[in-house]
N, C-alpha and C positions, 0 to 999 in steps of 0.2 A: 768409778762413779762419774767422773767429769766426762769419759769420752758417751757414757749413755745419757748425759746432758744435753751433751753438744751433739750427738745423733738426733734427738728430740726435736731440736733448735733448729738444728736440719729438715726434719721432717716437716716441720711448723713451715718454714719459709716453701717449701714444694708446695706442699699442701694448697696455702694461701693463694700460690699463682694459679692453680688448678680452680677452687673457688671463687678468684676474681674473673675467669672468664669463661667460669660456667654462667654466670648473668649474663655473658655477651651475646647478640648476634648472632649468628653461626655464618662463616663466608664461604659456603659450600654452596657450590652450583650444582642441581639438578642436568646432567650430561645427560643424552643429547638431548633431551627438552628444554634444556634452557645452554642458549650458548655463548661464551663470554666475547663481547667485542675486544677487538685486538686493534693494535695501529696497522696504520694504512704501511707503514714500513716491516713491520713483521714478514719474516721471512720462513716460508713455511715449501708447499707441492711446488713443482717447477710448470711453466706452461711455457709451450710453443705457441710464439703468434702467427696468424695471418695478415696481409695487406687487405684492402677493402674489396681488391679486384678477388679474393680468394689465394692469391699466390700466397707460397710459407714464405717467412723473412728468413729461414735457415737459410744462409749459401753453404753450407759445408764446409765452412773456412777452417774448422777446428780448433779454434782460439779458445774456446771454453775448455775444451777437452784439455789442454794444455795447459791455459792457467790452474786446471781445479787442483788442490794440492792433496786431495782425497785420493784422484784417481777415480769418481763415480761416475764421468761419463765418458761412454763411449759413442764414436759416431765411425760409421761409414761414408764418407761420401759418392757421389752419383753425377755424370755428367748429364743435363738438359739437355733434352734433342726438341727440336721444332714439333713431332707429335705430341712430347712428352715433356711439356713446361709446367712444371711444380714451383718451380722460387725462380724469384726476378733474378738473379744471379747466372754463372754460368753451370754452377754444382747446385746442387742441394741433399739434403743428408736423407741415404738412403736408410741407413738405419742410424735412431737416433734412443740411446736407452741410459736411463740415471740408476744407479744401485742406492736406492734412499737409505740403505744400512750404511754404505758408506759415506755419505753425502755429511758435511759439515756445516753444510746451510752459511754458509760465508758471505755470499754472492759474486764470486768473483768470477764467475760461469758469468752472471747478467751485464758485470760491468765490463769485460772482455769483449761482447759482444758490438760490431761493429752496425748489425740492423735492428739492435733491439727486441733479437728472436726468440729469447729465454726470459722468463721472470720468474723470479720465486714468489709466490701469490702467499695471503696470508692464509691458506688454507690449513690447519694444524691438524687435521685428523687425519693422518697417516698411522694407519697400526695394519697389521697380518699378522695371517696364521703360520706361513710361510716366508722360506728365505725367495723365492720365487714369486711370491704376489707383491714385492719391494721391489722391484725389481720392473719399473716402468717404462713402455715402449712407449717408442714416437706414436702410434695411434691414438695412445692413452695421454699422452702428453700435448698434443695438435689440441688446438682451440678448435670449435665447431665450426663445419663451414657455412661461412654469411654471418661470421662473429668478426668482430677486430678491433682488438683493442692492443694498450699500451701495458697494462696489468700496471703493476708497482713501481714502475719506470716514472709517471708523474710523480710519485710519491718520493723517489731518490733525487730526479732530478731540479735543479735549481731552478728557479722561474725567473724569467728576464726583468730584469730593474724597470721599472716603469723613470719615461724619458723626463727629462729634469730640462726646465726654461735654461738655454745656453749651452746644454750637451751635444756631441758630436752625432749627429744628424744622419750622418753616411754621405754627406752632399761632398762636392768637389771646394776649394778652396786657395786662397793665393800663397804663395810664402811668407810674405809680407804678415798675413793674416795671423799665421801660427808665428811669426818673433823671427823669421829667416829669408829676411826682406833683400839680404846681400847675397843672396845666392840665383842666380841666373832660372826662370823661369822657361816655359815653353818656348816662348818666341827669341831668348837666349838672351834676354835683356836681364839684368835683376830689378828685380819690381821694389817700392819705396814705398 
């Protein structure tokens, strides 16, 4: 008899949580008619950028390739010849493909990246029918051309300190100046 008590008692507390947020809200979003904003740092499809002149910022250095601890990209690289200048560099990736089944969305493809040429955009609607349509090439990954942007790069990186009355300026200086007044300057004198 106690343990069909204490099932009851059981039931009663389920129950309750069940009826207290049947009054609620509902926080379901209508997909794809209604689409939920994400941060600017979400890390979702990867994009190849371009420079403004149209060049790809890929040089085919393979640094992403290497740091990814996945294993999801693969790249070819390609030597530029004078008819056939693709990226400011002396390489650029001739083939350049992300396996998003393996992809762990890490970023360390972006931060490896020495021009900036990868970002993981917040774009989250990656789904297929296939192991083949995951499975994205450079064509599909290149920004459009006469597009150029930074993608999610603003968003990671740090923004410069705005300058403070008595800060270091970048200007030239005595030793004197900086507290090292006994140590011989240009002209080989020590300054006072």
């Amino acid at each position: 008899m106690d343990e069909v008590i204490s099932d009851l008692i059981a039931l009663g507390k389920g129950l309750s949580i069940t009826f207290r947020n049947m009054l609620q809200k509902p926080v379901t979003i209508t997909y794809p008619e209604n689409k939920r904003q994400f941060s600017a740092r979400t890390r979702g499809r990867h994009v190849l950028h371009r420079y403004q002149d149209g060049l790809e910022r890929c040089v085919g250095c393979l640094l992403c390739q290497g740091t990814c601890p996945a294993g999801a990209i693969y790249i070819e690289p390609e030597e530029n010849t004078p008819d056939n200048k693709v990226s400011a560099g002396e390489r650029h990736a001739k083939v350049f493909d992300v396996d998003l089944l393996r992809c762990i969305y890490c970023g360390h493809c972006e931060f490896a990246c020495p021009t900036n040429a990868i970002t993981l955009e917040n774009n989250t609607a990656i789904a297929g029918y296939t192991r083949e349509s995951l499975l994205i090439h450079k064509h599909e990954l290149l920004e459009e051309s006469g597009k150029s942007t930074l993608g999610s790069t603003v968003a990671w990186d740090a923004q410069p300190p705005t300058p403070q009355e008595g800060a270091f300026d970048g200007s030239s200086t005595s030793a004197a100046a900086v507290g090292q007044g006994h140590r011989a300057g240009p002209s080989g004198k020590a300054s006072h």
